[in-house]
N, CA, C and O atoms as a GROMACS GRO file, in nm:
protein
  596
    1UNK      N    1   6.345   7.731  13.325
    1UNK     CA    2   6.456   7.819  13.298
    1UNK      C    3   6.525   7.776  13.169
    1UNK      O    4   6.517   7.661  13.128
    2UNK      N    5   6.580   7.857  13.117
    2UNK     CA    6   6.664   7.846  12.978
    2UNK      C    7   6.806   7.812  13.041
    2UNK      O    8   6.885   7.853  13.126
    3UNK      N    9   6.788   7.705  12.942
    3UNK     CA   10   6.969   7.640  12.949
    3UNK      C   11   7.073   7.768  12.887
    3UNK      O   12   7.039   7.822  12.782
    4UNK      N   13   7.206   7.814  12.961
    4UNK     CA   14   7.290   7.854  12.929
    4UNK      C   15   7.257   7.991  12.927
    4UNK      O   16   7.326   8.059  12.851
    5UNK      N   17   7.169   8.049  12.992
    5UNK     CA   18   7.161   8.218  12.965
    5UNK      C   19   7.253   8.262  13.136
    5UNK      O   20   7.291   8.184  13.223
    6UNK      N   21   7.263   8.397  13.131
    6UNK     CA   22   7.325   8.436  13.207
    6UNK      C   23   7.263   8.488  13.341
    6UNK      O   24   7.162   8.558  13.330
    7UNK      N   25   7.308   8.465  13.456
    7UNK     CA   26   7.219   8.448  13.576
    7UNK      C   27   7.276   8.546  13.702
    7UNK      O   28   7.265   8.540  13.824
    8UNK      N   29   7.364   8.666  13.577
    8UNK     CA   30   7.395   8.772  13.657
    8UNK      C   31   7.356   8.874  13.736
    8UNK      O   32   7.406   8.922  13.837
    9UNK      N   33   7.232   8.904  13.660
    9UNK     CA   34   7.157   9.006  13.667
    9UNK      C   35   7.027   8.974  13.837
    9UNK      O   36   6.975   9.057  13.911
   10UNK      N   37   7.018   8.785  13.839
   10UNK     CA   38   6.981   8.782  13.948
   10UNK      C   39   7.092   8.805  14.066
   10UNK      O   40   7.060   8.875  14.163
   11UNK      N   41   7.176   8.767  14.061
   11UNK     CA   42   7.282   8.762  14.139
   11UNK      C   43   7.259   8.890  14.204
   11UNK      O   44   7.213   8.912  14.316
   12UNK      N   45   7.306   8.984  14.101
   12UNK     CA   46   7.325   9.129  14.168
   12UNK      C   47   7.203   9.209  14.267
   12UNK      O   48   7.207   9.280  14.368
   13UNK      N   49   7.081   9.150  14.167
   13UNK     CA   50   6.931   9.157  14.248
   13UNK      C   51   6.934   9.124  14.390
   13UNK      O   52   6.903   9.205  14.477
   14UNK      N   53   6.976   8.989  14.414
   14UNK     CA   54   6.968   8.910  14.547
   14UNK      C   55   7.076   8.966  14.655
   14UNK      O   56   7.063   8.974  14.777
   15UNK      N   57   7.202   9.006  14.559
   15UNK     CA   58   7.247   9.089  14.687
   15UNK      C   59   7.217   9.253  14.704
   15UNK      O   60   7.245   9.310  14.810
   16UNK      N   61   7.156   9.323  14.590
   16UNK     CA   62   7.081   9.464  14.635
   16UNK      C   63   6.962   9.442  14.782
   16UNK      O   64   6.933   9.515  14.877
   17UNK      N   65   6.937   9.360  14.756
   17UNK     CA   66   6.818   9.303  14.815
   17UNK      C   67   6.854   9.247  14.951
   17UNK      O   68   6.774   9.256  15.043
   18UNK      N   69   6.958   9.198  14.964
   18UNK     CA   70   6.995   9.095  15.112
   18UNK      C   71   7.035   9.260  15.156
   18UNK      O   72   7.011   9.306  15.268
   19UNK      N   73   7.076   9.309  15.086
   19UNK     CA   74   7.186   9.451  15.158
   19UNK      C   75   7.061   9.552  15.253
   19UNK      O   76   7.072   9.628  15.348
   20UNK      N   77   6.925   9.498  15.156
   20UNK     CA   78   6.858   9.629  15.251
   20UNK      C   79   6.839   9.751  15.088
   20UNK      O   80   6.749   9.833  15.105
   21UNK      N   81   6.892   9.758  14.990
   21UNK     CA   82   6.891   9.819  14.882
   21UNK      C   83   6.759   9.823  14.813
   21UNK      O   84   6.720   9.708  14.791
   22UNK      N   85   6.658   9.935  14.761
   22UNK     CA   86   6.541   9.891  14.720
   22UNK      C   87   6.571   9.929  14.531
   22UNK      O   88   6.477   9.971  14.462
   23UNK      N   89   6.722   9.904  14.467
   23UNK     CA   90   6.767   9.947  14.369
   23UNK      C   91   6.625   9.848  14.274
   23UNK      O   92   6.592   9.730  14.264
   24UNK      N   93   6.579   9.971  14.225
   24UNK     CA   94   6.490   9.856  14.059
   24UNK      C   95   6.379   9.810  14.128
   24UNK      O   96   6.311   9.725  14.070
   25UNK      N   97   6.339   9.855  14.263
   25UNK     CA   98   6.208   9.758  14.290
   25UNK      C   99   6.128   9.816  14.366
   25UNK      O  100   6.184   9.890  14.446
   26UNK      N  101   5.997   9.810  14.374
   26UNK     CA  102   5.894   9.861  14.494
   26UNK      C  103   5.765   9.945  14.452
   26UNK      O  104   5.684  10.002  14.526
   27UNK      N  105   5.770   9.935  14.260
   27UNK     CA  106   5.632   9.962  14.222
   27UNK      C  107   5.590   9.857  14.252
   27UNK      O  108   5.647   9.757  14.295
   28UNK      N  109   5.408   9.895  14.211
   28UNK     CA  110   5.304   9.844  14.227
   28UNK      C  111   5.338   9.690  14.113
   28UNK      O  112   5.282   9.584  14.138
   29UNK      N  113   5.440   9.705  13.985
   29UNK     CA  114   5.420   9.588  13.930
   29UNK      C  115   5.533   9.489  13.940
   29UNK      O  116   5.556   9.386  13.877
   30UNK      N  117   5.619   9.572  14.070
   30UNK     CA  118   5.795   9.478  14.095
   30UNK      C  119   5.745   9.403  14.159
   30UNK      O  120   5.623   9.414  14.155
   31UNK      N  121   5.790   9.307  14.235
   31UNK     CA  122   5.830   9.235  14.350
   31UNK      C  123   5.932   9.321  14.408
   31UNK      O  124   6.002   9.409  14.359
   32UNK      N  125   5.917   9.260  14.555
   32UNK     CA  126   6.023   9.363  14.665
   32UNK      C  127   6.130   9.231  14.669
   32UNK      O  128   6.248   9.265  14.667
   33UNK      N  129   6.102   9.058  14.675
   33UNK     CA  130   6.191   8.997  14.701
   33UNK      C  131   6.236   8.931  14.562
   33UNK      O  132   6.147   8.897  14.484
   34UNK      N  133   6.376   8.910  14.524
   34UNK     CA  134   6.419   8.807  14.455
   34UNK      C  135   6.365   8.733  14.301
   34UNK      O  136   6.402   8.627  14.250
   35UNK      N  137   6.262   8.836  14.253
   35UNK     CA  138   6.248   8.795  14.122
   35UNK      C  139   6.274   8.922  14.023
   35UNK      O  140   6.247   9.041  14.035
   36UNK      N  141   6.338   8.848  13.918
   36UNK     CA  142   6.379   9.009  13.810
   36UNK      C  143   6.256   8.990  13.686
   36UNK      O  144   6.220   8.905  13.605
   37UNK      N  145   6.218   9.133  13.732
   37UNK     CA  146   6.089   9.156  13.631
   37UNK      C  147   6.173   9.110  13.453
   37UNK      O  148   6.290   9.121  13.417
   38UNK      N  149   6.049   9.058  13.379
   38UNK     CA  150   6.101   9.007  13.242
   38UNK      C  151   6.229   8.894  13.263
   38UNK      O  152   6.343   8.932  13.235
   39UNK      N  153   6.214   8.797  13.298
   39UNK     CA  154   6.373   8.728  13.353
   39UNK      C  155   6.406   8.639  13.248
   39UNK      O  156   6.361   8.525  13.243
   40UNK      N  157   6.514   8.707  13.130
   40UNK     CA  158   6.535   8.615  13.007
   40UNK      C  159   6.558   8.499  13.032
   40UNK      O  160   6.573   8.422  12.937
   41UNK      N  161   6.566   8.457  13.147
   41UNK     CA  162   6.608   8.305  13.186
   41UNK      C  163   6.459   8.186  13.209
   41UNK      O  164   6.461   8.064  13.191
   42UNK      N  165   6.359   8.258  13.246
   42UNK     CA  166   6.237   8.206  13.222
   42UNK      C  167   6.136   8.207  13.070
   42UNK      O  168   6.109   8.292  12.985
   43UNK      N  169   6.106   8.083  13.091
   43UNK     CA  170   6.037   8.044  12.948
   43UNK      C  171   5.874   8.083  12.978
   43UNK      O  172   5.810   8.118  13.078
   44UNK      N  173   5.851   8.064  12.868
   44UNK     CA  174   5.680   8.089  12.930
   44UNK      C  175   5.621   7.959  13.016
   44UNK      O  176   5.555   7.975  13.118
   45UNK      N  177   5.646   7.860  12.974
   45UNK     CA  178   5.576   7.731  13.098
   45UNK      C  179   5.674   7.718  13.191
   45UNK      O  180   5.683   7.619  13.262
   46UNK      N  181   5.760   7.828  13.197
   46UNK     CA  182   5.849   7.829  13.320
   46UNK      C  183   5.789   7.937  13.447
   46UNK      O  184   5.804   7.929  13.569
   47UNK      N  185   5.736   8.014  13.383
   47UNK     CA  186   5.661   8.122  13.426
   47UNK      C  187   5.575   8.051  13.478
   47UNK      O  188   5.587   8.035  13.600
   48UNK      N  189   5.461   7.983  13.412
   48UNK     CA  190   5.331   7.964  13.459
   48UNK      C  191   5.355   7.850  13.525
   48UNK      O  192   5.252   7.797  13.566
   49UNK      N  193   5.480   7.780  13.556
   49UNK     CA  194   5.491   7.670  13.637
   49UNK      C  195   5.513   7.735  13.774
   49UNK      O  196   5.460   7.685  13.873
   50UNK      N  197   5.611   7.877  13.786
   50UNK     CA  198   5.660   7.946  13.882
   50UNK      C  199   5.560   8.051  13.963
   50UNK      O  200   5.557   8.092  14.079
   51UNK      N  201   5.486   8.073  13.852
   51UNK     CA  202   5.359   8.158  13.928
   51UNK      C  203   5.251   8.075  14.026
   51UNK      O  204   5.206   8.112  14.135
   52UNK      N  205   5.219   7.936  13.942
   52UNK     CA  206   5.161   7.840  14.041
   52UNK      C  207   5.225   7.736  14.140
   52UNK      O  208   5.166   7.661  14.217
   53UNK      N  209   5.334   7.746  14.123
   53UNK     CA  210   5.458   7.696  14.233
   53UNK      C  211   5.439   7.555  14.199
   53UNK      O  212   5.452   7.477  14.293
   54UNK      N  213   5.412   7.504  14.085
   54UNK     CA  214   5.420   7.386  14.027
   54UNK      C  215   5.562   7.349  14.013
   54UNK      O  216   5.601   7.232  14.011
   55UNK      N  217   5.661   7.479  13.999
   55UNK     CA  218   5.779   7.390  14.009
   55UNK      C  219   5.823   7.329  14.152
   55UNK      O  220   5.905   7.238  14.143
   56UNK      N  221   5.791   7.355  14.252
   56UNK     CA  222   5.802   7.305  14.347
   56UNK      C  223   5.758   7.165  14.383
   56UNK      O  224   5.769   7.121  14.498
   57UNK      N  225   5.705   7.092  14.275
   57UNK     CA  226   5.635   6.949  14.324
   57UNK      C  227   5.756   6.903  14.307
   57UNK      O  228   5.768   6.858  14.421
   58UNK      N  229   5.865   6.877  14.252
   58UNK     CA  230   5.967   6.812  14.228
   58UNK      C  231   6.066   6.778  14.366
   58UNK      O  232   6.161   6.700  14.369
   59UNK      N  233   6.025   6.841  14.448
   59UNK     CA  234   6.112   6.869  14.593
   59UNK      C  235   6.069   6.787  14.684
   59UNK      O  236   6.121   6.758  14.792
   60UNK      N  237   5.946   6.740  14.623
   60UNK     CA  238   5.886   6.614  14.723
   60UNK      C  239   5.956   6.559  14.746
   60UNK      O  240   5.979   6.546  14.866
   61UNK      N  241   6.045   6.484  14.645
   61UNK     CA  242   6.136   6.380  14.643
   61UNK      C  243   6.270   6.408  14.774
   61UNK      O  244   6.325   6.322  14.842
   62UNK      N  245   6.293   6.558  14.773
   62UNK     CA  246   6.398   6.560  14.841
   62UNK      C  247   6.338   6.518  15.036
   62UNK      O  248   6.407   6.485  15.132
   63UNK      N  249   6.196   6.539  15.027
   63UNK     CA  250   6.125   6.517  15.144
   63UNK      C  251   6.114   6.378  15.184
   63UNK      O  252   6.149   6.348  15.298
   64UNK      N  253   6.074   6.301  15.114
   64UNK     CA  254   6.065   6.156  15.109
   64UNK      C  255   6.255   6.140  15.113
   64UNK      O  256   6.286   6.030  15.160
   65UNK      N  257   6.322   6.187  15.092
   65UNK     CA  258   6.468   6.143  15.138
   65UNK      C  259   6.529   6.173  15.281
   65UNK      O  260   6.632   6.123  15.326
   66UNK      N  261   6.429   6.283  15.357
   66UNK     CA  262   6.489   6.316  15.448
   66UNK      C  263   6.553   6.475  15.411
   66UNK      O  264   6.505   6.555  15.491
   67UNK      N  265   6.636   6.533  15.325
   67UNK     CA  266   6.650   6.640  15.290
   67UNK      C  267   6.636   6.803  15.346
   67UNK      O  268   6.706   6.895  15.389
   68UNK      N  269   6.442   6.754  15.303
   68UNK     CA  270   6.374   6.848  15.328
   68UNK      C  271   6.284   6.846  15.392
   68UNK      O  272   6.265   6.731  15.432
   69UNK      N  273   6.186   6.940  15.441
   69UNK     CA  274   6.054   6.927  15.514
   69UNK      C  275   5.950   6.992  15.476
   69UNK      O  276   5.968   7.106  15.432
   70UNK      N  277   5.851   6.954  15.482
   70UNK     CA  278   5.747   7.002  15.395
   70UNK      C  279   5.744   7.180  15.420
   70UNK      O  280   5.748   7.272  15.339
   71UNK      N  281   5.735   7.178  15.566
   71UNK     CA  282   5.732   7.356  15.638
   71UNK      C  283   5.850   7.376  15.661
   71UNK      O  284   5.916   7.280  15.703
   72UNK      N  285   5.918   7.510  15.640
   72UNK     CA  286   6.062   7.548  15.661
   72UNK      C  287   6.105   7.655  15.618
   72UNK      O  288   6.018   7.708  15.548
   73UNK      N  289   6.202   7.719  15.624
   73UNK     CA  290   6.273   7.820  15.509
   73UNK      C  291   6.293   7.787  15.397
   73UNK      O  292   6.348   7.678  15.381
   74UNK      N  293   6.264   7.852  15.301
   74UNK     CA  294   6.335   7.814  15.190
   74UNK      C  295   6.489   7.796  15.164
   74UNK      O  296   6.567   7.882  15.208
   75UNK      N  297   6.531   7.696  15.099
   75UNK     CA  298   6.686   7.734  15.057
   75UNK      C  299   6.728   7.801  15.016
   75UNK      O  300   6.682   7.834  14.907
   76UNK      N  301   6.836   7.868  15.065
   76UNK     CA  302   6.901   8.002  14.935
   76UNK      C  303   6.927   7.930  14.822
   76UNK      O  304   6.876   7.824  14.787
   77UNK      N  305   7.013   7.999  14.764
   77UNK     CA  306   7.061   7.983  14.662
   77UNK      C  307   7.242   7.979  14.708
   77UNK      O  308   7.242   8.012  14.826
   78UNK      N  309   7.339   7.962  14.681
   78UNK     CA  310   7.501   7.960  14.737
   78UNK      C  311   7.578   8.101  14.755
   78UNK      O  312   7.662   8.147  14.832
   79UNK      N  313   7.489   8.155  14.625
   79UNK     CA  314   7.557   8.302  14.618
   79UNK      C  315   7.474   8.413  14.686
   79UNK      O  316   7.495   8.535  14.691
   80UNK      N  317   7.366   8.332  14.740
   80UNK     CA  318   7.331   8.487  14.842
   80UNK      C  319   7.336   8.417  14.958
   80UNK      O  320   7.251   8.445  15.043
   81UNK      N  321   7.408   8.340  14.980
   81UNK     CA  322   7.440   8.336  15.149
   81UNK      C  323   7.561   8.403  15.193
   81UNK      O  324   7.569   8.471  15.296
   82UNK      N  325   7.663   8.380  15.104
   82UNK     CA  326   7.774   8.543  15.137
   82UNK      C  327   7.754   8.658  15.131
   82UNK      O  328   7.842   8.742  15.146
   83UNK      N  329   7.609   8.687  15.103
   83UNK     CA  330   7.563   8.838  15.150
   83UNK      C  331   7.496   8.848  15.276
   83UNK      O  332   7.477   8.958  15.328
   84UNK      N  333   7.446   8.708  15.342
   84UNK     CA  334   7.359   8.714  15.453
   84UNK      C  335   7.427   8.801  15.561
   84UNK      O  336   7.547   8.819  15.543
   85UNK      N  337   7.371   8.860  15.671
   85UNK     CA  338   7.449   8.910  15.862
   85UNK      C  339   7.406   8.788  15.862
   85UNK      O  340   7.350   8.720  15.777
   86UNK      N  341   7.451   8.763  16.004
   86UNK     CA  342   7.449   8.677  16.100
   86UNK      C  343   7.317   8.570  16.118
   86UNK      O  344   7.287   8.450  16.112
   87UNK      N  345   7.247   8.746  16.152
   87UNK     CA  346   7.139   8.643  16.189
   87UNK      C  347   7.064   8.594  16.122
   87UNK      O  348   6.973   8.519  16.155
   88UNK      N  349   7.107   8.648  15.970
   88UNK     CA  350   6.987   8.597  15.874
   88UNK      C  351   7.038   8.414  15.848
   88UNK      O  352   6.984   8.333  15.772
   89UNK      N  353   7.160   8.390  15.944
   89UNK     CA  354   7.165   8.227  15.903
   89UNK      C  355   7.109   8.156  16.027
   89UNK      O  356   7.157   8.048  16.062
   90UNK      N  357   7.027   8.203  16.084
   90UNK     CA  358   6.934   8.154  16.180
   90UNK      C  359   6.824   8.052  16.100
   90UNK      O  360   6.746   7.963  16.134
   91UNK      N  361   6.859   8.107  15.997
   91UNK     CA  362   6.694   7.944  15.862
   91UNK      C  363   6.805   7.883  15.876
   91UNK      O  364   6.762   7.777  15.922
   92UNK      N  365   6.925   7.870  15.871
   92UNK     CA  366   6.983   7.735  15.867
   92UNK      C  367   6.978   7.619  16.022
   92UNK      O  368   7.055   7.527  16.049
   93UNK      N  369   6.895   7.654  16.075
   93UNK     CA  370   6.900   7.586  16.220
   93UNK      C  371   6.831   7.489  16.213
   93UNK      O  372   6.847   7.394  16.289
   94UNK      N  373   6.729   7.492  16.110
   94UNK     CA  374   6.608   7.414  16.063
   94UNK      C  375   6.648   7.302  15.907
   94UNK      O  376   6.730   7.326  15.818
   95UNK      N  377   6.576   7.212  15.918
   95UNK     CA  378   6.532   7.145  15.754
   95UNK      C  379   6.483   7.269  15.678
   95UNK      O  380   6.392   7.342  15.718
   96UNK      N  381   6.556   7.286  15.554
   96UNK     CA  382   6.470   7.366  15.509
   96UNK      C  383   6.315   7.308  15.452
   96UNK      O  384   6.281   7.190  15.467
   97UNK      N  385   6.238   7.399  15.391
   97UNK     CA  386   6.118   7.353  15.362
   97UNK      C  387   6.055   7.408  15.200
   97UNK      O  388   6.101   7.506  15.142
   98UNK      N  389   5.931   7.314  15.139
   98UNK     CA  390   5.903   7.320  15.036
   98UNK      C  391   5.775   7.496  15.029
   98UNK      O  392   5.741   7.562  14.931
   99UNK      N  393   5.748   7.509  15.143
   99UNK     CA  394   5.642   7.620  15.182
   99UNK      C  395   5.700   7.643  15.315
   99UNK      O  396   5.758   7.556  15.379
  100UNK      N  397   5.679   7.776  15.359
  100UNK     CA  398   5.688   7.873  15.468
  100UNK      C  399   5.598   7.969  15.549
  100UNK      O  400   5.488   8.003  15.504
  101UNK      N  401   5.625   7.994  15.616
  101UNK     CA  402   5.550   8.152  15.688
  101UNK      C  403   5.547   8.223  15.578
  101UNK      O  404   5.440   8.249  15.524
  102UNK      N  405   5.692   8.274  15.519
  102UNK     CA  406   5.687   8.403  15.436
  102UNK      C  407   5.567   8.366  15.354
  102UNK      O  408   5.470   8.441  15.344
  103UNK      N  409   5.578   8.222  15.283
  103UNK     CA  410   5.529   8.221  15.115
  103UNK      C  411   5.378   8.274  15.150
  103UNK      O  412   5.315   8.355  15.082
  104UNK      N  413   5.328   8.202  15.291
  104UNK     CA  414   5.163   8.245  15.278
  104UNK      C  415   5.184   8.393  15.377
  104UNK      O  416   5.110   8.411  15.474
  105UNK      N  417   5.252   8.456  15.355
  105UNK     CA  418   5.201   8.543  15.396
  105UNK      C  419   5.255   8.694  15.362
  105UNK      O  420   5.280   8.784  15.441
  106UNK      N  421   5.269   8.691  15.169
  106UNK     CA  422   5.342   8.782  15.116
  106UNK      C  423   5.388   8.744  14.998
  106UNK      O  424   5.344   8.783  14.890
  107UNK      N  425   5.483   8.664  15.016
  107UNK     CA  426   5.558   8.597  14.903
  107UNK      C  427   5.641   8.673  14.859
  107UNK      O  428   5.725   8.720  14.936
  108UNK      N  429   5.642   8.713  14.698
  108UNK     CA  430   5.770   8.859  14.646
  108UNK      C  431   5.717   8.972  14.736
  108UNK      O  432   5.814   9.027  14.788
  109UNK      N  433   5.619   9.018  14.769
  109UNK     CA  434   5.579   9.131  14.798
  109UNK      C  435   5.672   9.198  14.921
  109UNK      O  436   5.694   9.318  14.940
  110UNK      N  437   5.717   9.086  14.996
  110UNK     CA  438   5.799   9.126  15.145
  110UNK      C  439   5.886   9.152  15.074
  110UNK      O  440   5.888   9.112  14.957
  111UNK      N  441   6.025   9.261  15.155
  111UNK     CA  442   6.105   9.286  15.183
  111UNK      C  443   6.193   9.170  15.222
  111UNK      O  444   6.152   9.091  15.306
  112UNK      N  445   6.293   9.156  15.175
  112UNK     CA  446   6.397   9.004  15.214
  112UNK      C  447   6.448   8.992  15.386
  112UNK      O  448   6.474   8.886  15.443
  113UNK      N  449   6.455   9.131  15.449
  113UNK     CA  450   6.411   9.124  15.594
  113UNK      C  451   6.257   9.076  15.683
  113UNK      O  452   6.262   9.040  15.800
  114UNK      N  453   6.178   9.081  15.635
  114UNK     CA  454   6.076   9.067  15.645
  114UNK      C  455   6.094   8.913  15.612
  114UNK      O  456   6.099   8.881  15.731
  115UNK      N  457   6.103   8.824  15.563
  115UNK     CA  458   6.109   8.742  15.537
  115UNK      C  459   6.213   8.633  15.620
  115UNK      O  460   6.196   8.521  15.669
  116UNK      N  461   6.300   8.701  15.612
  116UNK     CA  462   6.386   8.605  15.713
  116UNK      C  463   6.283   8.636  15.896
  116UNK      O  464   6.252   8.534  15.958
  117UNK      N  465   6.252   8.744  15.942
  117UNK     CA  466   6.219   8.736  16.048
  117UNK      C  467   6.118   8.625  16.051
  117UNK      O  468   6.120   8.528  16.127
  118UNK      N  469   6.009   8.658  15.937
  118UNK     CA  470   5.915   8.559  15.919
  118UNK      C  471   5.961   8.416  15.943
  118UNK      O  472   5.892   8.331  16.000
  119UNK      N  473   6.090   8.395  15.892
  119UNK     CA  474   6.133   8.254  15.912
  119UNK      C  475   6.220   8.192  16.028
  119UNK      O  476   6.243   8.072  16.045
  120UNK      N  477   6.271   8.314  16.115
  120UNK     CA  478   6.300   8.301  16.267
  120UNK      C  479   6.192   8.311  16.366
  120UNK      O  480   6.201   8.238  16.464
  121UNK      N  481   6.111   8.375  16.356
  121UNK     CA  482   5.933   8.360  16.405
  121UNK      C  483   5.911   8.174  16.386
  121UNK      O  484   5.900   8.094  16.478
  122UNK      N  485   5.909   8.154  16.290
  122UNK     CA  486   5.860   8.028  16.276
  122UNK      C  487   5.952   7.927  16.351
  122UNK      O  488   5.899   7.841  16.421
  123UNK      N  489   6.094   7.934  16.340
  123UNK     CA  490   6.160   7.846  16.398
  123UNK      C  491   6.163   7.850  16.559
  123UNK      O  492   6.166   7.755  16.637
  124UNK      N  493   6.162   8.000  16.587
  124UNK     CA  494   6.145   7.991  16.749
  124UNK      C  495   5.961   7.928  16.810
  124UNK      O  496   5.924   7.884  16.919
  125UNK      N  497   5.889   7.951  16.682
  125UNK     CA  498   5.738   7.883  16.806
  125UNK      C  499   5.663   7.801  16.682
  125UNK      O  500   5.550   7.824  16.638
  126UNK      N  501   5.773   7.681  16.629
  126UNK     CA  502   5.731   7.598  16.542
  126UNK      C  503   5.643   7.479  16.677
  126UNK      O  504   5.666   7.446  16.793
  127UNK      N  505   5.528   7.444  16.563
  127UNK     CA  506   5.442   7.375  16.645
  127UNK      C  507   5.371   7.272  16.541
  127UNK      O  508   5.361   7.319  16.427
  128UNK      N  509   5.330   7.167  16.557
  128UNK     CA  510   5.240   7.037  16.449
  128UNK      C  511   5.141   7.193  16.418
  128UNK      O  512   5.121   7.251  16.311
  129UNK      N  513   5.106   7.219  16.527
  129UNK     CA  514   4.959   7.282  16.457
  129UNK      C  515   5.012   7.448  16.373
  129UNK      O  516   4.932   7.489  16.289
  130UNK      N  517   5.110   7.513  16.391
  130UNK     CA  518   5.182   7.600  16.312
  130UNK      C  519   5.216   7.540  16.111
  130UNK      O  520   5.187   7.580  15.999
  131UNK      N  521   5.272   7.457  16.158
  131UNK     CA  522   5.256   7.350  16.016
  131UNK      C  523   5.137   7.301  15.960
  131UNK      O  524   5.119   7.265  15.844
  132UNK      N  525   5.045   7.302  16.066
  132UNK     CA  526   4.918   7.248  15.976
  132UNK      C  527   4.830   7.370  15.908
  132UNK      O  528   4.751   7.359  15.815
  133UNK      N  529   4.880   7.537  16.011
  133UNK     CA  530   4.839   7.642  15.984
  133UNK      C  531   4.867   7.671  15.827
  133UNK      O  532   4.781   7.704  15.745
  134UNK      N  533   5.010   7.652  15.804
  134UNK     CA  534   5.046   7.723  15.733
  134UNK      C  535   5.059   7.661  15.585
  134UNK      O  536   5.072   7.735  15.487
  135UNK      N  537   5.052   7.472  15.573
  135UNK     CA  538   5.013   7.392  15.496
  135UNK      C  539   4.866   7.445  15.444
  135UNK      O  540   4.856   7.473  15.325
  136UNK      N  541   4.720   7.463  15.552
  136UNK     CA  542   4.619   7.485  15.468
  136UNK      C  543   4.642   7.570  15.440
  136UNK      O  544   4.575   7.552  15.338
  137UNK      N  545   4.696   7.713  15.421
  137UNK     CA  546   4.690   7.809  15.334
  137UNK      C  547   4.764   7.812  15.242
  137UNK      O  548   4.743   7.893  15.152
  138UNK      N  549   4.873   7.725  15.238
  138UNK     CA  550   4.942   7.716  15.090
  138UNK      C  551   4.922   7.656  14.930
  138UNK      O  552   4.994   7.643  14.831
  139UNK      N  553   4.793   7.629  14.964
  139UNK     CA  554   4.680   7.530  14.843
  139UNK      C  555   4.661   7.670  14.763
  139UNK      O  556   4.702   7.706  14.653
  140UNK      N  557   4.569   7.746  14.878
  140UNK     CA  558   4.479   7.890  14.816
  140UNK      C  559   4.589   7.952  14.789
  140UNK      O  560   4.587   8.001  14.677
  141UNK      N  561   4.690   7.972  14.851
  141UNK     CA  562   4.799   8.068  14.757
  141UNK      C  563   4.829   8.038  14.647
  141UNK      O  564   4.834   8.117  14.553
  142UNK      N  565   4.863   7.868  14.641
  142UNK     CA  566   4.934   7.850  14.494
  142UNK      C  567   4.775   7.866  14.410
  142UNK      O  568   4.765   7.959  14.329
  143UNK      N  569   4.697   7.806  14.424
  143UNK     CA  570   4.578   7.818  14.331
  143UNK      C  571   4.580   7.964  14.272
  143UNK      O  572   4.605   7.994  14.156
  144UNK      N  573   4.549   8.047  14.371
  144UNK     CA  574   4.537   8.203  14.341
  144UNK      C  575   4.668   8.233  14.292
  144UNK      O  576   4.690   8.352  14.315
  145UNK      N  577   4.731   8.197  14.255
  145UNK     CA  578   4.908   8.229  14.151
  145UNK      C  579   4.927   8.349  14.236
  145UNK      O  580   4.916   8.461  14.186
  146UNK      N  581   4.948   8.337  14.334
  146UNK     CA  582   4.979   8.451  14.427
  146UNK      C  583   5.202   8.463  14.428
  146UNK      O  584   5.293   8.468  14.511
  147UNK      N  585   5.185   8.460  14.293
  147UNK     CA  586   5.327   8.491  14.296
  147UNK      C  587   5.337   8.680  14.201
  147UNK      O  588   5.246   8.721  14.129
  148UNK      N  589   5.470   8.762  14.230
  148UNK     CA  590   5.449   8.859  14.200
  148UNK      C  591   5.567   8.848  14.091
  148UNK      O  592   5.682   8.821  14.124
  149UNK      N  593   5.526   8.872  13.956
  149UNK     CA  594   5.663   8.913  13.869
  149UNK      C  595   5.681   9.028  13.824
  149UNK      O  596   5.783   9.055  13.761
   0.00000   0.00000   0.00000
């Protein structure tokens, strides 16, 4: 990401989006969740770090602290949790995690409802072997840059 650019334009995205709003998104070349097509705030090896979820190795660290967990919800962000209902703070019941249900199974492409269920699914019939499910498929996703911008 670029130091000092303005990070409005996601803002407003993330809450069109928590609201249920499909404002700006749902061709074939958008994402449905949480990324703004052309995002002046991404660099190009910010991109290709984000498409292969290479930025995510850095979070290890928060795992090895206790933090985080390898399988989980993702963290929001601060400013779209005052857009969440209720139940969408049901991921907070859990560690969050570095990979999820959603990521292998959609990623931008879901709907931000779709995604939270995905991540109350997981917390109600989390299992070693649910985590081990969803760990091997998160290799072939990131390999396949299965991210949508």
């Amino acid at each position: 990401m670029m130091d000092g650019t303005d990070d409005q334009v996601h803002r407003e995205l993330m809450q069109r989006t928590i609201n249920g709003e499909d404002a700006n998104q749902g061709t074939s070349d958008e994402p449905l969740y949480g990324k703004v097509k052309d995002d002046p705030r991404l660099t190009k090896i910010g991109g290709w770090m984000r498409r292969y979820s290479v930025d995510e190795l850095p979070q290890i660290v928060n795992v090895l602290r206790g933090q985080m967990s390898i399988v989980g919800p993702r963290p929001p962000l601060p400013y779209e949790v005052r857009h969440y209902k209720d139940w969408h703070r049901a991921r907070f019941h859990v560690r969050p995690g570095i990979t999820g249900l959603w990521q292998v199974s959609g990623r931008n492409r879901l709907h931000f409802e779709e995604m939270v269920r995905l991540d109350v699914f997981y917390i109600e019939n989390w299992s070693p072997w649910l985590d081990v499910k969803i760990m091997s498929k998160t290799l072939p996703v990131m390999l396949r840059g299965d991210n949508t911008y």
